[in-house]
C-alpha positions in Angstrom: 0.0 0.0 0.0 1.5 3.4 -1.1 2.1 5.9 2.2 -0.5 8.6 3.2 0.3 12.0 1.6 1.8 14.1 4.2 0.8 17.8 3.5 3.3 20.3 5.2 2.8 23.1 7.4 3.7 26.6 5.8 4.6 27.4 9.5 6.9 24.6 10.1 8.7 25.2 6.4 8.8 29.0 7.2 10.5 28.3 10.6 13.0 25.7 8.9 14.0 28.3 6.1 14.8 31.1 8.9 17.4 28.8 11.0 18.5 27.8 7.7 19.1 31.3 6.7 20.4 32.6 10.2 22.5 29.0 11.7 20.9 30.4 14.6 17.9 29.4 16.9 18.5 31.9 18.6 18.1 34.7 15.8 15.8 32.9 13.9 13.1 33.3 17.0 13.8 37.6 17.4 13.2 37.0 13.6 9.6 35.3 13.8 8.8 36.7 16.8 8.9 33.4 18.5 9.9 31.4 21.7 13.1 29.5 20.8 11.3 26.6 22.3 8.7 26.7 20.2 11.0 26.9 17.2 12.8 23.8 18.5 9.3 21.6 19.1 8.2 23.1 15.2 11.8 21.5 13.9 11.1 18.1 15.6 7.7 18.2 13.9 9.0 19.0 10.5 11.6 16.1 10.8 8.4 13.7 12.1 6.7 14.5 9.3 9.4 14.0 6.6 11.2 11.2 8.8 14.6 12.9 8.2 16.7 15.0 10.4 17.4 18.0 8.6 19.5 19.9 11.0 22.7 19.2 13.3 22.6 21.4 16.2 25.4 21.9 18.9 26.0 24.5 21.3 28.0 26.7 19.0 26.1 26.1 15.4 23.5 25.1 13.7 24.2 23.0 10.2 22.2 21.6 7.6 22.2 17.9 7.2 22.6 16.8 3.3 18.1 16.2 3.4 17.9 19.4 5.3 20.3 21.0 2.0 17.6 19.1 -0.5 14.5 20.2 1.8 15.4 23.8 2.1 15.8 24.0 -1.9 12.0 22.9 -2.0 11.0 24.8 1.1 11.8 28.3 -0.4 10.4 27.7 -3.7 7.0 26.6 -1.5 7.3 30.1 0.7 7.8 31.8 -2.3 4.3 30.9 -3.6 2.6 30.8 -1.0 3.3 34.5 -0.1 3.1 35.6 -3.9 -0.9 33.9 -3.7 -1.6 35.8 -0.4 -0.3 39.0 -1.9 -2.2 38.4 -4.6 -5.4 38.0 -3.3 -4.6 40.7 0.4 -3.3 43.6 -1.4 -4.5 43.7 -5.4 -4.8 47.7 -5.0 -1.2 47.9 -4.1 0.1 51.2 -6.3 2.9 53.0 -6.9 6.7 53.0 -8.5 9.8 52.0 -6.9 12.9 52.2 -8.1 15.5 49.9 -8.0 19.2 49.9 -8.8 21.7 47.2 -9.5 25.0 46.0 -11.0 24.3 44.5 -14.2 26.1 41.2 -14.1 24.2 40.2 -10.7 20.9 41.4 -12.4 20.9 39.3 -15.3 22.1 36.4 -13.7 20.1 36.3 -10.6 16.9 38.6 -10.7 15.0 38.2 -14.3 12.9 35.6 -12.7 12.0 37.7 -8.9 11.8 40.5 -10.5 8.7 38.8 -12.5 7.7 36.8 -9.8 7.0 40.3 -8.1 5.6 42.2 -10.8 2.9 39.2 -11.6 1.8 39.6 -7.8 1.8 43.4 -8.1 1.0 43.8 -11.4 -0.4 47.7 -10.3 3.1 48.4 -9.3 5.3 50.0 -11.5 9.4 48.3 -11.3 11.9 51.4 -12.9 15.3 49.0 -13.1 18.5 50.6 -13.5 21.7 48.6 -13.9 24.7 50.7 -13.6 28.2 50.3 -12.1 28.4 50.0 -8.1 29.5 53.3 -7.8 27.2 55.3 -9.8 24.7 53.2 -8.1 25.8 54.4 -4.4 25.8 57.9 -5.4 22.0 57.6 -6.6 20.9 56.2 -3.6 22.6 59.0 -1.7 21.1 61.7 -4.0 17.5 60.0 -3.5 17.6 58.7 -7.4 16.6 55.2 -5.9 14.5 53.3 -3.6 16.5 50.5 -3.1 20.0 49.5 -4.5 22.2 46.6 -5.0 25.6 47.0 -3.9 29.3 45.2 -4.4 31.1 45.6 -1.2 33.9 43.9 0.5 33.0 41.2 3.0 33.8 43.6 5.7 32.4 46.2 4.6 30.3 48.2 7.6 28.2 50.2 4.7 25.1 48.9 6.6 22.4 46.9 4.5 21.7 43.9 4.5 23.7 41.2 2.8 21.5 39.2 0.7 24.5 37.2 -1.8 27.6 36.3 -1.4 30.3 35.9 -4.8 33.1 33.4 -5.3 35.2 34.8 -7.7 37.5 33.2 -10.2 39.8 34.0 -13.2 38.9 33.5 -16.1 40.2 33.6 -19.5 40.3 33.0 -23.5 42.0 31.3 -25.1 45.2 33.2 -25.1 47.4 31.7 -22.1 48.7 34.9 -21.0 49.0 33.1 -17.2 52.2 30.9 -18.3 53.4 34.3 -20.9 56.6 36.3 -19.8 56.0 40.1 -19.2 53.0 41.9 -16.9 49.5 40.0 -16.9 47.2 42.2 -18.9 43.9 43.0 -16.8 40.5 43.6 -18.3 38.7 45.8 -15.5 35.8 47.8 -14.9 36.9 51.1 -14.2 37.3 52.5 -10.7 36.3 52.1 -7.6 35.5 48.4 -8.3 35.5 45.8 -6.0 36.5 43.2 -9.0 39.2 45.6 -10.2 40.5 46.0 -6.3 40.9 42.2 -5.7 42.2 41.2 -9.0 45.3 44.2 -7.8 45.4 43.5 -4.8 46.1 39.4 -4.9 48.3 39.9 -7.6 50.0 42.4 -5.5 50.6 40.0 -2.7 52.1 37.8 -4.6 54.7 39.9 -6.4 52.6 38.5 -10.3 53.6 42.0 -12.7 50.3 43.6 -13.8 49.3 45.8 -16.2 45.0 47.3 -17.4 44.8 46.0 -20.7 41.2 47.1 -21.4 38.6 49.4 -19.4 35.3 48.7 -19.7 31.9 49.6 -17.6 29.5 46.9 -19.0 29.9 43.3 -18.9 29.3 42.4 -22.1 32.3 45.0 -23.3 34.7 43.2 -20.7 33.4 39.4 -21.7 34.4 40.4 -25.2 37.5 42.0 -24.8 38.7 38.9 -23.1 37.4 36.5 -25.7 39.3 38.6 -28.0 42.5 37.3 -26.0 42.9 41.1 -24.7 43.4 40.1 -21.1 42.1 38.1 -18.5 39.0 39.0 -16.1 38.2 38.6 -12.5 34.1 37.3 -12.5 31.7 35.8 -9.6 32.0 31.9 -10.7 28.6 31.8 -11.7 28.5 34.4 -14.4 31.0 33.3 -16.2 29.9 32.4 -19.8 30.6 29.7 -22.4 33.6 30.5 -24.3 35.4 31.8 -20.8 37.3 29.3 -18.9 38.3 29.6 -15.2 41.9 29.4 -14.4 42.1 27.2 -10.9 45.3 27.4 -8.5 48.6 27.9 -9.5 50.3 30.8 -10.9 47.5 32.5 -10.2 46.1 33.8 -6.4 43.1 32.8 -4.6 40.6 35.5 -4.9 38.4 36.1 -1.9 34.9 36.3 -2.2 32.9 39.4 -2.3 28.9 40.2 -1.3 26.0 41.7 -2.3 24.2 44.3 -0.3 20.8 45.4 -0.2 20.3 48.8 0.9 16.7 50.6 1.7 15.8 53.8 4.1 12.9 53.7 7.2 9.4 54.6 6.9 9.7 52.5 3.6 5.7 53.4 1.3 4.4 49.7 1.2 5.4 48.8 -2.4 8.9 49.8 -1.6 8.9 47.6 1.5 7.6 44.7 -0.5 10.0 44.7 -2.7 12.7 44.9 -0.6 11.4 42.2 1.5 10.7 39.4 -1.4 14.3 40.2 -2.5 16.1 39.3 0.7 13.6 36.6 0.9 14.6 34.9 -2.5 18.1 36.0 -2.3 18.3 35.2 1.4 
């Protein structure tokens, strides 16, 4: 006989995807509201149900076991939805524009498909999206030109925000082996201040590698080409890095540290700005 279907509690899910997000009960109770305890019994239930663990808790940390990885995957997408419907169906009449800015790399990898999502459950709301060059971006958000902005910053960067992604970054290449070549390494950068540009310099600094800027260029697709016409190498977050590119692991090259996204928004947020803001750290996050 097949098992009885087990329908989910959004509750229990939602509580799972916080301590997930935060590796802290802790936290993830200031953040519902909640009694830790009652976070704790709302985990056990969760695993009942699913008859998995799906965290590993000590006194120091909270981890995710490999089903709670697999769950958590599947628990976001069902979040998503859910709060999309009840948006949907709460707040139809919701009107007005908000502005957002962001770096175009991170937009067309990662927000084509929230950005919809949102617009479908606020279709009264009108999206202005402005990709632009990190810098450009912070100086509009200081000048009022935007609601909310996505920032590159350093990991340690006290900027304030919240950090909603963070970027491995790799080099990458042509087909030119400029790596194993005698002379500086030509650099194909964005130009200044740019975080990609700093940590490229910077490692190869560390290690004594000759450098040289081979080609500026403030969009990605300029840069992308320039190396695929063997002008240089690039520094890129390891997920945007298209076919044609390949990624240049260890040796001679430096370790590049990662980098993060920021999300930055003012108080006394009008509702559709708030929304926005909040169904992007919650897909991000």
């Amino acid at each position: 006989m097949p098992k009885s279907l087990v329908n989910l509690d959004i509750d229990l899910l939602r509580t799972f995807a916080m301590i997930a997000k935060e590796r802290n009960f802790t936290r993830a109770a200031e953040r519902l509201m909640r009694q830790q305890s009652t976070m704790s019994l709302q985990i056990k239930r969760l695993e009942d149900a699913l008859g998995h663990r799906l965290l590993d808790r000590t006194p120091r940390s909270v981890e995710l076991t490999p089903e709670g990885e697999a769950v958590l995957a599947y628990a976001q997408k069902i979040l998503d939805l859910n709060d999309e419907v009840v948006s949907l169906t709460h707040e139809p009449q919701m009107q007005g524009v908000v502005r957002l800015g962001t770096p175009e790399d991170f937009a067309t990898q990662h927000l084509p498909d929230i950005l919809s999502r949102f617009v479908q459950a606020y279709p009264s709301v009108a999206l202005e999206v402005t990709c632009d060059l990190t810098m450009h971006l912070a100086e509009g958000y200081r000048n009022g030109q935007f609601d909310v902005v996505l920032l590159k910053r350093e990991k340690s960067s006290s900027g304030g925000g919240v950090r909603v992604w963070r970027e491995p970054l790799v080099w990458v290449a042509g087909q030119h082996d400029y790596v194993h070549a005698t002379g500086p390494l030509p650099l194909v950068v964005s130009p200044e201040p740019c975080v990609y540009r700093k940590r490229a310099i910077e490692s190869l600094d560390r290690v004594k590698r000759p450098w040289r800027i081979a080609y500026t260029c403030a969009s990605l697709s300029g840069s992308i080409a320039a190396v695929r016409a063997g002008l240089g190498i690039a520094v890129l977050p390891k997920e945007m890095v298209p076919a044609g590119l390949h990624v240049i692991d260890g040796d001679p090259l430096p370790d590049l540290k990662d980098t993060e996204i920021a999300l930055l928004a003012g108080t006394n947020l009008r509702p559709p700005v708030a929304k926005l803001r909040d169904h992007i750290v919650r897909c991000l996050g």
